[in-house]
C-alpha positions in Angstrom: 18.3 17.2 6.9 15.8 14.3 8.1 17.0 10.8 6.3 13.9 9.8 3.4 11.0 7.8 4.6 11.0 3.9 4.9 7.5 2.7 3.5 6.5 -0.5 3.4 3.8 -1.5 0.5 2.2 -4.7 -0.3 -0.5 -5.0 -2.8 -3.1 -8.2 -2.6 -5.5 -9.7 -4.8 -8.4 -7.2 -4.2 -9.6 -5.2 -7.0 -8.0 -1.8 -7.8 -4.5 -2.8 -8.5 -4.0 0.8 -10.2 -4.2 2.5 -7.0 -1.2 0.4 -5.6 1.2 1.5 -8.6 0.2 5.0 -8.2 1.3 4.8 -4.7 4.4 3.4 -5.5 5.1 5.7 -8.5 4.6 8.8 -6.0 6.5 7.5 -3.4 9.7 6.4 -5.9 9.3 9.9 -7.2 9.4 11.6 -4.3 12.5 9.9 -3.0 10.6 7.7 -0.4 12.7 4.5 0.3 10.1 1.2 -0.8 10.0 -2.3 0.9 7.8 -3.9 -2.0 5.8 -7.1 -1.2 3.2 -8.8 -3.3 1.3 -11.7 -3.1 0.9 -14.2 -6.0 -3.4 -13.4 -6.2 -1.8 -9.7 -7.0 -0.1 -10.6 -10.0 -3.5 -12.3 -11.1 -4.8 -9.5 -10.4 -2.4 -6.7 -11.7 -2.4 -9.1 -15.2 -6.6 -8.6 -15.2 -6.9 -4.8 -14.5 -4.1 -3.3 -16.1 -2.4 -5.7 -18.4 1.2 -5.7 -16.0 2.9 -8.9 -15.4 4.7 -8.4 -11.9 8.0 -10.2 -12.3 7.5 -13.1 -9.7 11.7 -12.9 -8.7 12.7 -9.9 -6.5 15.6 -8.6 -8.2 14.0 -9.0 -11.0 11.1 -6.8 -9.7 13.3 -3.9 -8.8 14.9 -3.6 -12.4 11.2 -3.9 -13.8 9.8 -1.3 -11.5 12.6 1.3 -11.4 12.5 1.3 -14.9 8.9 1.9 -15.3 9.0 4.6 -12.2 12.4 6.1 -13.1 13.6 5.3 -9.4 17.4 5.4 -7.8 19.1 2.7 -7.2 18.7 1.3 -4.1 15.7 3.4 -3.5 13.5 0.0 -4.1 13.7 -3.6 -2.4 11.5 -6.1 -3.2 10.9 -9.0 -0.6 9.2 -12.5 -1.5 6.5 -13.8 0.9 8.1 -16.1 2.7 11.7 -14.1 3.2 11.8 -13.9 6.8 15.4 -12.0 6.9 13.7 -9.2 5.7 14.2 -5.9 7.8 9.8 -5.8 8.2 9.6 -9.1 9.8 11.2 -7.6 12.8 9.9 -5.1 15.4 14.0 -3.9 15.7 13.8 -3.0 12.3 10.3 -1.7 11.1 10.0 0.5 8.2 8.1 4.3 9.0 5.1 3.2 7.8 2.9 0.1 6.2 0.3 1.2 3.3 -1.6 -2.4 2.3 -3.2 -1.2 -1.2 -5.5 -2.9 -2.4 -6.0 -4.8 1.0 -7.9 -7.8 0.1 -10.7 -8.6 2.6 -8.6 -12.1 3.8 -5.3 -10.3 4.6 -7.5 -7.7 6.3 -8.9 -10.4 8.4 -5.4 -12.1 8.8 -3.7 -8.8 10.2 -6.6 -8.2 12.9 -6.5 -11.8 14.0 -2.5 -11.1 14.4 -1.8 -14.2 11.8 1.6 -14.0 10.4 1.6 -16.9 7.5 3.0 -14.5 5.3 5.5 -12.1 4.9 2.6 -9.0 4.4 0.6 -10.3 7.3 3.7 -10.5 9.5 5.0 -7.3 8.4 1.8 -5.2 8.7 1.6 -6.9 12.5 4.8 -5.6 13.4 3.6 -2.2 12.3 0.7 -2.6 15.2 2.8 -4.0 17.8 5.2 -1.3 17.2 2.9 1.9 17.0 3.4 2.9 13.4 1.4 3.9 11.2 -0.7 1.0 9.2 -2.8 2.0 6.6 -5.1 -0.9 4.7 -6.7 0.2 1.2 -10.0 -2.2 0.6 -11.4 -2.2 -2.2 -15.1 -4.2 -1.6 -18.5 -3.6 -1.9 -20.9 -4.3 0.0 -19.2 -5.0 3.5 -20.2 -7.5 5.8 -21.1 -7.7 9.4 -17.4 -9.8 9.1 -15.6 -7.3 7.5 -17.2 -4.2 9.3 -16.1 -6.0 13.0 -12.7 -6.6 11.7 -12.0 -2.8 10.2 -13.2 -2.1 13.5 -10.9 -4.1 15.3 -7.7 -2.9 13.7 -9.1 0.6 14.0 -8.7 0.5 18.0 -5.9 -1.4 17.5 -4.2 1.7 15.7 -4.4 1.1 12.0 -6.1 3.2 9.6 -8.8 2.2 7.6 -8.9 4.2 4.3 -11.5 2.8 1.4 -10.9 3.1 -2.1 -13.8 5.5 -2.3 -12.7 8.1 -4.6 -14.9 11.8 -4.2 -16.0 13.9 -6.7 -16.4 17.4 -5.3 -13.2 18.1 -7.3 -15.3 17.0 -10.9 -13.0 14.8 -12.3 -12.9 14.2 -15.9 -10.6 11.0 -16.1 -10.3 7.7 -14.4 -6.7 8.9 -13.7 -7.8 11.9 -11.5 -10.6 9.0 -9.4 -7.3 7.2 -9.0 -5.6 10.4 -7.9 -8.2 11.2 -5.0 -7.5 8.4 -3.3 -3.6 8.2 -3.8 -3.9 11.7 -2.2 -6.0 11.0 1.0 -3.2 7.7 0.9 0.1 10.1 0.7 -1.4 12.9 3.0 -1.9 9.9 6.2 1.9 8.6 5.1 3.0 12.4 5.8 4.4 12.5 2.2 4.1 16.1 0.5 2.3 16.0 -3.1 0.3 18.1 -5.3 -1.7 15.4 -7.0 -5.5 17.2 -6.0 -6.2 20.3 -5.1 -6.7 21.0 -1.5 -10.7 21.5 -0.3 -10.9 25.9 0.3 -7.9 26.3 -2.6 -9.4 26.0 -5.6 -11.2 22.3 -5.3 
């Protein structure tokens, strides 16, 4: 049998926090092994939206969220932004993949002018340099001539670009199913198997 995924995710202080946790609730349950990162505008953000306080020490960030996700020990590590040991901070040790959700508009801008002042910028550039896959989750509206040139730099520079634009063909009836759309399109370009919407031509 194939080893479990490695997937890095880093949350930023864009709107949309929910769609972060939902990621990282699906990929705890599914067994994925987490590198957690988040910056300090995402607990202001996180404490905003949804009422969470994200513990601001790493081991005390794995407790909280495997207890809220129900995850396996081990399954979870949480890095702090300036922990340059960290496996992600090096192109000899990369995880399988990088989802940024919600990406705020500056660390998009960061990662496609290659700046590394952080440990989310630096990890998310070793994704690039590396060829892995690099997905970024913005959350803004409307885009600039700014933002537009720099989705459309990391697009050629292999990273995918993958709104927070929830459909509707499915008819949801809940916020939680909005959520779900996106989380989907999120897990299906990480390669990780769900059943979260139903698939277009089977009943959506």
């Amino acid at each position: 049998m194939n080893p479990p995924k490695t997937i890095t995710v880093a949350f930023t202080g864009a709107s949309g926090m929910t769609y972060g946790l939902r990621v990282l609730e699906c990929l705890l349950q599914g067994g994925t092994n987490i590198y957690l990162l988040y910056s300090q505008a995402a607990q202001i953000v996180a404490q905003q939206e949804l009422s969470v306080a994200l513990p601001s020490k790493a081991k005390e960030a794995e407790i909280f969220f495997r207890e809220r996700y129900h995850g396996n020990a081990g399954q979870l590590r949480v890095f702090g932004r300036e922990e340059w040991f960290a496996p992600i901070a090096s192109g000899s040790n990369p995880g399988d993949a990088m989802v940024i959700c919600p990406c705020s508009m500056g660390t998009l801008a960061a990662v496609a002018a290659g700046l590394s002042d952080n440990l989310i910028e630096r990890a998310a550039d070793v994704m690039l340099k590396e060829r892995r896959k690099l997905i970024l989750v913005p959350r803004e509206t409307p885009l600039s001539e700014i933002h537009l040139e720099n989705m459309l730099k990391l697009i050629r520079s292999g990273a995918v670009i993958l709104p927070a634009n929830p459909g509707f063909y499915h008819r949801p009836e809940s916020i939680q199913e909005l959520v779900d759309f996106v989380v989907a399109r999120i897990l299906d370009h990480l390669g990780v198997a769900h059943r979260l919407v139903a698939r277009w031509g089977n009943g959506g």
